[in-house]
MARRO-504493 format. One record per residue (C-alpha): residue in three letters; x, y, z. Coordinates in Angstrom, 2 decimals. Each point is the difference from the previous one (the first is absolute). Layout:
REM MARRO-504493
   type         x         y         z
    ALA         X         Y         Z
...
REM end
This chain:
REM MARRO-504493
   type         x         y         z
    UNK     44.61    186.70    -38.15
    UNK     -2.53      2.50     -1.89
    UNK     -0.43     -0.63     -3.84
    UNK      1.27      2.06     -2.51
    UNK     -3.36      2.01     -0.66
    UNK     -0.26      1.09      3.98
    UNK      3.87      1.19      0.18
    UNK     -0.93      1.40     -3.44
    UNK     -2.62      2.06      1.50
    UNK      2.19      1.17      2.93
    UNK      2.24      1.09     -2.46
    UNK     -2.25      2.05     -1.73
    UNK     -1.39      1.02      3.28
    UNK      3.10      1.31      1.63
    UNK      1.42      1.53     -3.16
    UNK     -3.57      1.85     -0.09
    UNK      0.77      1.29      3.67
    UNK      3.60      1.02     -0.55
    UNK     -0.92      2.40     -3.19
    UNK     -3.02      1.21      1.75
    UNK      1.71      1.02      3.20
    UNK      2.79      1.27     -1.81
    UNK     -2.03      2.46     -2.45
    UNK     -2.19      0.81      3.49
    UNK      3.29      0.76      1.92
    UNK      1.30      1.94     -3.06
    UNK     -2.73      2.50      0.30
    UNK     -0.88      0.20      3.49
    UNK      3.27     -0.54      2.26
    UNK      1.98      3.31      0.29
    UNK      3.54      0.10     -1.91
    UNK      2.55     -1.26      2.38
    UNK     -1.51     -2.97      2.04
    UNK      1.24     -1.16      3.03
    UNK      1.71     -3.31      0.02
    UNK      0.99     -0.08      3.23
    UNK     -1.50      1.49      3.28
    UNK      1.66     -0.32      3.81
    UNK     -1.32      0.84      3.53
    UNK      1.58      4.09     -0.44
    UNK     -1.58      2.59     -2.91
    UNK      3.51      0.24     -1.21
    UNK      0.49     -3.67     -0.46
    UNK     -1.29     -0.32     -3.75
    UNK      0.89     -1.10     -2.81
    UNK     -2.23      1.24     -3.73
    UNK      0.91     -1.78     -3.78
    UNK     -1.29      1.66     -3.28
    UNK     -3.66     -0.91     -0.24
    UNK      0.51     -1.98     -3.52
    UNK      2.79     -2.09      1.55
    UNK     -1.49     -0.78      3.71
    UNK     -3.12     -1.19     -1.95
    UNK      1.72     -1.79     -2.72
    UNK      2.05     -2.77      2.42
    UNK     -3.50     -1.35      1.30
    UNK     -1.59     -0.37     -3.65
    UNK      3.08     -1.62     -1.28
    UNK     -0.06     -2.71      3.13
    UNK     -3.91     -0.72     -0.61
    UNK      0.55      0.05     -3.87
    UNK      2.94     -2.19     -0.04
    UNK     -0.53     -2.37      2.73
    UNK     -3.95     -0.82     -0.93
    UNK      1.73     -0.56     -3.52
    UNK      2.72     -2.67      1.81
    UNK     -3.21     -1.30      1.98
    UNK     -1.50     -0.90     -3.48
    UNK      2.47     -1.57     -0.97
    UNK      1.22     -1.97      2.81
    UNK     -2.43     -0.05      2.45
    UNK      2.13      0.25      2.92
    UNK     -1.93      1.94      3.03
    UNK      2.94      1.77      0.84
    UNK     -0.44      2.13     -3.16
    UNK     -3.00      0.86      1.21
    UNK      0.49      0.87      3.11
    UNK      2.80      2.42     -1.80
    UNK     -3.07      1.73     -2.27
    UNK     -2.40      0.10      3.46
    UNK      3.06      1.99      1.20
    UNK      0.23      2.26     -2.58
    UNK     -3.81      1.41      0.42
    UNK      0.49     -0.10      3.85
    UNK      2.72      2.85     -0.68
    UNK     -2.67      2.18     -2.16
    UNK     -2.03     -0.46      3.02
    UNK      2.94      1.51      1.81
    UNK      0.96      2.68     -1.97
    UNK     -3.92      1.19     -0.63
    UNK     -0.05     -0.43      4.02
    UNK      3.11      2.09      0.64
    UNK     -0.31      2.74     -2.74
    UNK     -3.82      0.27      1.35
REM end
């Protein structure tokens, strides 16, 4: 069980990330991203940019918050997931 000033600081920490690699995707990642990618060209799916970026900052905000407060490691496993899917949409929209 971490004390309340580390899961503090990993609040702070992934809230820091999620704004940060939102305002990053908002100016570098073209206007419709794609969401979802299969084997053929044809097989995509895109989302408006502001949307497809706001889901992951929303999980890391909200879930670091619930990790804070509870301390439970699935919530953070929840906000870990939420900047793995920046990765993925900075990785796909390359």
């Amino acid at each position: 069980m971490l004390t309340i000033q580390t899961r503090r600081i990993v609040m702070f920490v992934f809230i820091f990330l999620a704004v940060a690699l939102f305002t990053l995707g908002m100016m570098i990642l073209p206007e419709p991203i794609i969401t979802q990618f299969g084997r053929n060209v044809g097989d995509v799916s895109t989302m408006p940019k502001m949307l497809g970026l706001a889901i992951p900052a929303v999980l890391c905000i909200l879930f670091s918050v619930l990790f804070y407060r509870n301390g439970k490691s699935k919530d953070l496993a929840i906000a870990i997931f939420g900047v793995v899917l920046y990765g993925l949409a900075f990785f796909v929209n390359r």
